[in-house]
C-alpha positions as a LaTeX table, in Angstrom:
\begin{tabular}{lrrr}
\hline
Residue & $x$ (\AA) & $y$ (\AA) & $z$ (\AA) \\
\hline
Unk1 & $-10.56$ & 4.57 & $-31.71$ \\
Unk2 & $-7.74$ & 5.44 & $-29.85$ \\
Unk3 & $-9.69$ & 7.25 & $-27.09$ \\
Unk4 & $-11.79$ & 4.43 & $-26.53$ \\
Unk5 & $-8.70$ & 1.83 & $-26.03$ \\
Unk6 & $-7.14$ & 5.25 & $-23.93$ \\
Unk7 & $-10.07$ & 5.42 & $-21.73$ \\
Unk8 & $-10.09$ & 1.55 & $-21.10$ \\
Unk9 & $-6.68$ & 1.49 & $-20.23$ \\
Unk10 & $-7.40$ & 4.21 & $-18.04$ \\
Unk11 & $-9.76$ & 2.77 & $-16.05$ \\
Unk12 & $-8.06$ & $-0.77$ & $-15.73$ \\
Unk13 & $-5.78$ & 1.24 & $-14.12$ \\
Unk14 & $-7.86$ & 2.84 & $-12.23$ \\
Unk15 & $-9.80$ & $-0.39$ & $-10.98$ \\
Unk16 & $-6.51$ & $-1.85$ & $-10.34$ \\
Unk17 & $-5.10$ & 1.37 & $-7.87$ \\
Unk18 & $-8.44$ & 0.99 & $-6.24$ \\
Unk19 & $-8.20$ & $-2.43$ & $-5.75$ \\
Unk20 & $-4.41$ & $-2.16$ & $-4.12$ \\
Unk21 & $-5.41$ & 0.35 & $-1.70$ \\
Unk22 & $-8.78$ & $-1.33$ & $-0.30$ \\
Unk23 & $-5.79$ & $-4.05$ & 0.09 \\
Unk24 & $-3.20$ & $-2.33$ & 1.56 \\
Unk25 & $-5.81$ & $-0.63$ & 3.47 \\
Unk26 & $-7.58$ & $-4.20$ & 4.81 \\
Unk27 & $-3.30$ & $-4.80$ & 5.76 \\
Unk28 & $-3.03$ & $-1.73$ & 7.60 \\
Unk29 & $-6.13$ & $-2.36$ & 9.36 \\
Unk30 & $-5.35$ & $-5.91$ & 10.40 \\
Unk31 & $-1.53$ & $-5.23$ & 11.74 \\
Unk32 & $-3.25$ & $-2.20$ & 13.47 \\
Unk33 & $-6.38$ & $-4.26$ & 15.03 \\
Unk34 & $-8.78$ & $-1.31$ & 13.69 \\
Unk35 & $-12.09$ & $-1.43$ & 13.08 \\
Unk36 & $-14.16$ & $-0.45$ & 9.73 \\
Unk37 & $-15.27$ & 2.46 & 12.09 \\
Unk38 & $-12.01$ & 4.09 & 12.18 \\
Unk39 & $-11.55$ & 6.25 & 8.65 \\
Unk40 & $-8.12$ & 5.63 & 6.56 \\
Unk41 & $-7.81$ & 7.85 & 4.20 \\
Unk42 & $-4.29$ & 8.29 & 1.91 \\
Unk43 & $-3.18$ & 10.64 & 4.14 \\
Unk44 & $-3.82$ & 8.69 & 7.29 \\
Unk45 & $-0.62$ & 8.41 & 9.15 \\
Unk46 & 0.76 & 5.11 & 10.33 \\
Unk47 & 1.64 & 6.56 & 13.47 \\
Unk48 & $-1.74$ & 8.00 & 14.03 \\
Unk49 & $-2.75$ & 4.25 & 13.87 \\
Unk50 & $-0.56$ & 2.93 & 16.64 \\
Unk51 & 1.99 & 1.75 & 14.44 \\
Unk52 & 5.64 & 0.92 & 16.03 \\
Unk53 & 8.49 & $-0.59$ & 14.43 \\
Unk54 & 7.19 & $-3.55$ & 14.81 \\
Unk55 & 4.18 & $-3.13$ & 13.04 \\
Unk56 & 5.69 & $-1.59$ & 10.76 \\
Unk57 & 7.46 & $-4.52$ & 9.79 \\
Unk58 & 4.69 & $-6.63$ & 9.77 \\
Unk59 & 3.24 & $-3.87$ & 7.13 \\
Unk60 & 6.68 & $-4.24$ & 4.92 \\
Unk61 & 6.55 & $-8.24$ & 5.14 \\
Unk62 & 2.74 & $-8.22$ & 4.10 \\
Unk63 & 4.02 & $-6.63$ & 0.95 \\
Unk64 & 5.83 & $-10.36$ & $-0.21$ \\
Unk65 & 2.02 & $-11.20$ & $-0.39$ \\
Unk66 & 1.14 & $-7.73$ & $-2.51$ \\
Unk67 & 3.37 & $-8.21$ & $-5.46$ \\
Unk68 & 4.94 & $-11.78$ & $-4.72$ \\
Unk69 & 8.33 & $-10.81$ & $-3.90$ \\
Unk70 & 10.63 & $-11.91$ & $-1.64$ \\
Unk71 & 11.89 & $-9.36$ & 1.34 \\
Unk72 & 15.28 & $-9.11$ & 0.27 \\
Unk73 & 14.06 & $-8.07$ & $-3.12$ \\
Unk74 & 11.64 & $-5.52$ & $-1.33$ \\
Unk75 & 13.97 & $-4.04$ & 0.84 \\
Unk76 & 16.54 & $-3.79$ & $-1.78$ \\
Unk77 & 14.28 & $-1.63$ & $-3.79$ \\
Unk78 & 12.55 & 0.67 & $-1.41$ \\
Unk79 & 15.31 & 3.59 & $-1.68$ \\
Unk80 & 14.40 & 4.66 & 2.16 \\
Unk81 & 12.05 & 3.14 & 4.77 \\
Unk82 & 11.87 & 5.71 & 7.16 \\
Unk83 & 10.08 & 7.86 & 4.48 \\
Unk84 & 6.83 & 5.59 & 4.38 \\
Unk85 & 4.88 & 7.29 & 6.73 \\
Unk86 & 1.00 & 7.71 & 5.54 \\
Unk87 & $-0.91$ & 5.37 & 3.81 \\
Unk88 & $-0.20$ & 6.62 & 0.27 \\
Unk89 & 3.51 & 6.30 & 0.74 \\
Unk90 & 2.59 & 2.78 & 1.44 \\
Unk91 & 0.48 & 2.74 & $-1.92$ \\
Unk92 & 2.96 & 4.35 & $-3.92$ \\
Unk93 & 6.35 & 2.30 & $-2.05$ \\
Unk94 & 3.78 & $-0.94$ & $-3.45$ \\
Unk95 & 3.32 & 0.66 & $-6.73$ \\
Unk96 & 7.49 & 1.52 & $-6.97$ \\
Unk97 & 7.61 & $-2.25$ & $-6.11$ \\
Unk98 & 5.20 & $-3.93$ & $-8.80$ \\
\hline
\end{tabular}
């Protein structure tokens, strides 16, 4: 019994990671003007997408929409912005957040 409600919980979780980073992926894409042709992957760096500071910006205010959170409250919890720099440290700076 307790596998079964394990494995469930398990993949919840799993759905729910996969649906967060097709999201913060569709984000990324949109601040960078990309294309579905281009290939993100978690280790996809931001920089390697064109992103500047002001991009990057636009990436940390998109998360208010992520987790519903105001700014302050993000940037008060994200210990150190200048070490977000691929796509998972995006996904797991989200996942600190939630």
């Amino acid at each position: 019994m307790f596998k079964k409600i394990s494995s469930l919980v398990t993949k919840k979780d799993s759905k729910e990671q996969d649906e967060l980073r097709a999201q913060i992926i569709g984000i990324i894409r949109t601040i960078a003007d990309i294309g579905d042709d281009i290939e993100i992957t978690a280790q996809t760096r931001l920089k390697d997408l064109g992103f500047d500071s002001i991009k990057f910006m636009n990436l940390i205010l998109s998360f208010e929409d992520v987790i519903n959170k105001d700014i302050e409250e993000i940037i008060d919890k994200i210990d150190n912005l200048a070490l977000i720099n691929t796509v998972q440290d995006v996904i797991d700076a989200v996942n600190d957040l939630r």
